[in-house]
C-alpha positions in Angstrom: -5.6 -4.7 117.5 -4.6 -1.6 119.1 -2.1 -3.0 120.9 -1.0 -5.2 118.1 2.4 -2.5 117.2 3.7 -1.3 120.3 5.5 1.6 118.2 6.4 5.0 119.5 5.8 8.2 117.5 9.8 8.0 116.3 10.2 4.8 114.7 12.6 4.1 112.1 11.8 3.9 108.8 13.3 0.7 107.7 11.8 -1.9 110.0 10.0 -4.8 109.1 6.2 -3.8 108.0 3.2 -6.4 108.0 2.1 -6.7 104.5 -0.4 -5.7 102.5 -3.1 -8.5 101.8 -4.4 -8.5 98.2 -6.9 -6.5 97.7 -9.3 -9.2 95.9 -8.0 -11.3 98.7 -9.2 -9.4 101.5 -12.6 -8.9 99.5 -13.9 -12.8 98.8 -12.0 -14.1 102.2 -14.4 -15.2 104.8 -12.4 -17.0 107.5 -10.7 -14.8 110.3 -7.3 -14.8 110.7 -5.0 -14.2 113.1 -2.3 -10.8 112.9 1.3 -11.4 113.0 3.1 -10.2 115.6 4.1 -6.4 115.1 7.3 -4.9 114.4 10.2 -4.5 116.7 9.7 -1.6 119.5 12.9 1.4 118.3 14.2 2.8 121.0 15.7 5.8 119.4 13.5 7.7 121.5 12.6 6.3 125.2 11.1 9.2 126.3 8.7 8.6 123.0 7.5 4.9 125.4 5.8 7.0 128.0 5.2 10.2 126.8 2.8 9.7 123.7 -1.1 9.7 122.7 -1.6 5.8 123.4 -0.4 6.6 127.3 -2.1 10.0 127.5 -5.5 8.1 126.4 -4.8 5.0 128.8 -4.4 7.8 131.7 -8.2 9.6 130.7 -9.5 6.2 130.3 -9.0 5.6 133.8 -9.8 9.1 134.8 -13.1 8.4 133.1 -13.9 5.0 134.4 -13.5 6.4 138.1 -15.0 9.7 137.0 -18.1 8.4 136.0 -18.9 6.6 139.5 -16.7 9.0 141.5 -19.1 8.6 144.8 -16.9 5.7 144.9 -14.0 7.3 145.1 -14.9 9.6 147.5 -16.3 7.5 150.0 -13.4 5.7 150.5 -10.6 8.6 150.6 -12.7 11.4 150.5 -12.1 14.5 148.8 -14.7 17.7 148.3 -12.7 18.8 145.6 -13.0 16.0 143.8 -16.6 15.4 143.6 -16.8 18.9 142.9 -14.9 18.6 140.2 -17.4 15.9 138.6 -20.6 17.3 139.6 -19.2 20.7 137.6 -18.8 18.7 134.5 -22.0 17.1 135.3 -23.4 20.2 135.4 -21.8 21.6 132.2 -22.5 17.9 130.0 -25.1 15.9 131.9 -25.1 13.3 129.9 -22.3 11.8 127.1 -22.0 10.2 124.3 -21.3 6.6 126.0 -23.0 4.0 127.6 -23.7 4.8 131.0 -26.3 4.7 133.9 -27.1 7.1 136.0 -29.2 4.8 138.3 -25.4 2.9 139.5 -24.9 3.7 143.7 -21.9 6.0 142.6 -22.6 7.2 139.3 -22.6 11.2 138.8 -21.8 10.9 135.2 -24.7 9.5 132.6 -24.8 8.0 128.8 -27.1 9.6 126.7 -28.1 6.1 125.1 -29.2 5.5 128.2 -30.8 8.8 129.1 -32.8 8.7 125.8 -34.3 5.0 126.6 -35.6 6.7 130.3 -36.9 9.7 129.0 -38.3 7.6 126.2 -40.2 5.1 128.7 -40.8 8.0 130.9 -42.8 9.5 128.2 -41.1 12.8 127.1 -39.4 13.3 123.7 -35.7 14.0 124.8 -34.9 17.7 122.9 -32.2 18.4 125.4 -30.4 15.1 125.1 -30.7 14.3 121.5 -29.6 18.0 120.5 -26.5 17.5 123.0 -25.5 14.3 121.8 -25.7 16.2 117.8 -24.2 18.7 118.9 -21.2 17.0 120.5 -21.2 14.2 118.0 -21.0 16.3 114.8 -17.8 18.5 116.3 -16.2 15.5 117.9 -17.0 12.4 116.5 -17.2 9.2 118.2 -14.1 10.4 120.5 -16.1 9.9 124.2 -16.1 6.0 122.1 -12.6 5.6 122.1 -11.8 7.9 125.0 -14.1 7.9 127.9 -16.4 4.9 127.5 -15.9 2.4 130.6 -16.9 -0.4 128.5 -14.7 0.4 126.1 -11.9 0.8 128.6 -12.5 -2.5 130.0 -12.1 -4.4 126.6 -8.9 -2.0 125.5 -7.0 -3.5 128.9 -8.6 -6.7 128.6 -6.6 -6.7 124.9 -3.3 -5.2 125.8 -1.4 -8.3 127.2 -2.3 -10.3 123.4 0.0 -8.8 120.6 -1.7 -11.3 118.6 -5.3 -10.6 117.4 -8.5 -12.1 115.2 -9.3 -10.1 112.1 -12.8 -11.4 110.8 -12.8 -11.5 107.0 -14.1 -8.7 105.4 -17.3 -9.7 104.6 -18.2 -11.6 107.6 -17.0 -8.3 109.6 -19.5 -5.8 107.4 -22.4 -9.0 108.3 -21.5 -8.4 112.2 -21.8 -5.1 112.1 -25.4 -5.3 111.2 -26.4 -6.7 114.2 -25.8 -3.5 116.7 -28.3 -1.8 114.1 -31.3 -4.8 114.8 -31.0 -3.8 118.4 -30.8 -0.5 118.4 -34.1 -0.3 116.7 -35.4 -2.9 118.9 -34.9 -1.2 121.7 -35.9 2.1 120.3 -39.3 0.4 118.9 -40.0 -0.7 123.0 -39.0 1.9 123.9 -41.2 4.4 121.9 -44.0 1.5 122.4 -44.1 2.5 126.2 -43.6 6.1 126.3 -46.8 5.9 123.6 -48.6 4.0 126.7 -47.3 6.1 129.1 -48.7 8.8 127.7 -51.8 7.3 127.0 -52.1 5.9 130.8 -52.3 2.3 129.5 -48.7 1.4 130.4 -49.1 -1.1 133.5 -50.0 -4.1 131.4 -47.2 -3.2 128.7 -44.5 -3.0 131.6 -45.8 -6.3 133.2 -45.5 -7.8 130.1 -42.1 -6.4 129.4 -40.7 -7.1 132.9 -37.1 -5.9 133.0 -37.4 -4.7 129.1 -39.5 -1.9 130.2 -37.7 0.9 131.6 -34.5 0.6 129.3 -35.1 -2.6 126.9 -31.2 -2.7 126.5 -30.7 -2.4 130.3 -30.4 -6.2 130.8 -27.5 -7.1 128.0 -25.9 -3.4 128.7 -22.4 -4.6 130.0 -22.5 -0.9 131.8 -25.9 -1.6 133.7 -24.6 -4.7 134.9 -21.3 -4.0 136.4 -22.6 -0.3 137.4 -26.5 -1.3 138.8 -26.8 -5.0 139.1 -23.2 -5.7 140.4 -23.9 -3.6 143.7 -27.6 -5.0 144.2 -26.2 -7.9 144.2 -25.4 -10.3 147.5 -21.3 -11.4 147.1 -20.1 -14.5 149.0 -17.2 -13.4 151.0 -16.3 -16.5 152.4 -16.9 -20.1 151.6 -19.8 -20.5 154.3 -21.6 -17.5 152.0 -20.6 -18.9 148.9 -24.3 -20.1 148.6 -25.1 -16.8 147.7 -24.7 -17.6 144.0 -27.4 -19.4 143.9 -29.9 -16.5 144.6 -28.9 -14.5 142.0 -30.9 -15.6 139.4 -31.2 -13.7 136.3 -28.0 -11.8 137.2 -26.0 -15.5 136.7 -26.5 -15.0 132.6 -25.5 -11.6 132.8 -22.1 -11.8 134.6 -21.4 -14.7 132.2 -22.1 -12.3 129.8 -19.6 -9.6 130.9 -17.4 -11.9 131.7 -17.4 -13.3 128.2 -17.0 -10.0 126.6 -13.8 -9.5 128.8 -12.2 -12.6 127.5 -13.4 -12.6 123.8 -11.7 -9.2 123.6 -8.7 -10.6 124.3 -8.6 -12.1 121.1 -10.7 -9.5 119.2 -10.9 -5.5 120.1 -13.7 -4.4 120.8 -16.2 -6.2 119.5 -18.8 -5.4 121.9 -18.8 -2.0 120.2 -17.9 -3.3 116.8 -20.9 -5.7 116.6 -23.0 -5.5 119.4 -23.4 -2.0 120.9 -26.4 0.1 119.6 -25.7 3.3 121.7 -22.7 3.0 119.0 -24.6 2.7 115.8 -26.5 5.9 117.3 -23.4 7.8 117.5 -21.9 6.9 113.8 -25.0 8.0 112.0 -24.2 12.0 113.4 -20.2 11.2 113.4 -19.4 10.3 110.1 -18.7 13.4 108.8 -17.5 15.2 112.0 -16.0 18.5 112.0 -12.7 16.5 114.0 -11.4 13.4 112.2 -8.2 11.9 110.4 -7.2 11.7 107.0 -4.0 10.6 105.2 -0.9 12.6 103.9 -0.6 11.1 100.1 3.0 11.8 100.7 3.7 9.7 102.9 1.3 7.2 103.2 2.6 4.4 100.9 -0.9 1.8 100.6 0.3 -0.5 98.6 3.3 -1.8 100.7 2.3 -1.1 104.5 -1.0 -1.8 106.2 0.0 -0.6 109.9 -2.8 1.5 110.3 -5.4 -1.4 109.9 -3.7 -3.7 111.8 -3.8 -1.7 114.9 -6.7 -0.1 114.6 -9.2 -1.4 117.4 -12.5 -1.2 115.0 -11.1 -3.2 112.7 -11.3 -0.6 110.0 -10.3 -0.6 106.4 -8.3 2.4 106.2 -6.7 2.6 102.8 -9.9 2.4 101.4 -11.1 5.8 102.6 -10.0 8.7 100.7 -6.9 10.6 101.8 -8.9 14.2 103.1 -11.1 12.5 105.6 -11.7 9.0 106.4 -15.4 9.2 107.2 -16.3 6.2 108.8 -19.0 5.9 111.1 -16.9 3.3 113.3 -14.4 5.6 114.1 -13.6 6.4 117.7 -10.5 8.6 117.1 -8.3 6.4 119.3 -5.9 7.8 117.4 -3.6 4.5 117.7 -3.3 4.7 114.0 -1.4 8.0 114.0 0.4 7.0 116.7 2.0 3.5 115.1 2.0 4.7 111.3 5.8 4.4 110.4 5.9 7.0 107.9 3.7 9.9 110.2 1.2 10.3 107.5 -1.9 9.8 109.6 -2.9 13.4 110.3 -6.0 15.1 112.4 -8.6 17.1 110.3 -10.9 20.0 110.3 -13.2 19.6 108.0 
């Protein structure tokens, strides 16, 4: 949905605005339906196209994505001062408040979901990591969500060429939700369950039980481990007398079909890797609700009961207007910001709170 209004921050007052669905409507509905095409683009203000928040967070999206595996980078056009540059904010935030692994061949960067389930396994009750992530969670919100995450990146692109998207029904949406929570506590439960053994030097049968579950349960559905770690270990075909190579990969068949599906399902629907399924993302909403850094509405200019902008672009699918007007406090929140940037009527503002 993000993409859904491609508005700039100028737009004239008087164009046509989706409307508002009935609010008992929107309540009992259960089928999905599909977003009308948004507004007309104003060009009152060109400069508005490039120069804006949507293309400022598209440009440290992709900073980010390379950032995060910057070994990459460097090893095919070199650059000291590059990779210095990453290992200092390495240094500074070791880990963020993303998905990330720091076992990939050309990652410098780390998540701290993923740093808490090896630290976990390994044992050792993460202080450090867990105050980090509080720390940087309760003054910025779920911001590295919307700004730095790579797989969050991946499904924002994979959703700008559709201007058309699927909007689960209320209801059904608040069921889906629930899901991210069963695995996050899942995967906590194992991995607490083989720290405990760890600790108690019983671990070897656990882990050979476990197989692949045991060093970061979530590891073998994280879309992040998979394109990061697997894709490298991974023998390509590079021509058609290699092309047998496919058929040694095994396990890693499922879990490209996986990625692959979350690439092309967010065409259709934003996000909902992190909407439904991520549990590094139900994690971060229980210490971001109320973070010091959100948005809130101006009561004088948002008008509620005729325009609905704000939801319809918003990539998380949230229900907006139903937030009060001094903070919207939702724990789904990533502070894209595209919101602000398409509201008509400028009355999506940033708080500190």
């Amino acid at each position: 949905m993000a993409e859904d209004a491609e508005r700039n921050d100028d737009m004239a007052d008087d164009e046509e605005q989706p409307e508002l669905d009935e609010v008992d409507q929107e309540e009992t509905a259960e089928e999905p339906h599909k977003i009308d095409k948004a507004p007309r683009i104003s060009l009152k203000n060109p400069v508005g196209l490039i120069v804006n928040t949507r293309m400022l967070r598209r440009i440290v999206q992709i900073l980010f994505f390379v950032g995060i595996n910057v070994y990459i980078l460097v090893s095919w056009v070199g650059g000291e001062e590059i990779l210095a540059f990453w290992e200092g904010l390495r240094d500074i935030l070791p880990t963020l408040p993303i998905i990330a692994p720091l076992e990939g061949s050309f990652a410098v960067l780390a998540g701290t979901f993923d740093t808490l389930q090896r630290e976990l396994t390994g044992g050792f009750f993460p202080f450090f990591t867990i105050g980090a992530m509080i720390i940087i969670l309760t003054i910025l919100g779920r911001s590295a969500c919307g700004w730095i995450c790579p797989i969050g990146t991946v499904q924002d692109f994979a959703t700008l060429p559709n201007r058309s998207k699927v909007r689960p029904a209320p209801g059904t949406e608040k069921e889906l939700r629930r899901i991210k929570a069963y695995i996050f506590f899942i995967v906590g439960f194992l991995a607490a369950w083989v720290g405990i053994s760890t600790v108690l030097g019983n671990e070897e049968a656990l882990v050979n039980v476990l197989g692949p579950f045991a060093n970061g349960a979530f590891d073998p559905f994280s879309p992040a481990y998979i394109v990061f770690v697997e894709f490298a270990n991974q023998n390509w075909p590079v021509s058609l007398e290699t092309l047998w190579y496919v058929t040694q990969w095994g396990w890693f068949t499922a879990q490209f079909a996986f990625v692959a599906l979350i690439v092309i399902v967010s065409f259709w629907i934003p996000r909902w890797f992190c909407r439904w399924i991520c549990p590094a993302g139900w994690l971060y909403g229980v210490f971001s609700r109320s973070a010091l850094f959100s948005i809130g509405r101006n009561p004088a200019r948002c008008t509620p009961d005729t325009c609905n902008v704000c939801e319809v672009v918003c990539p998380m699918n949230i229900r907006i207007r139903r937030f009060p007007y001094q903070h919207m406090h939702s724990a789904d929140c990533i502070l894209c910001l595209d919101c602000r940037s398409h509201c008509p009527n400028k009355a999506i503002v940033i708080r500190f709170s």
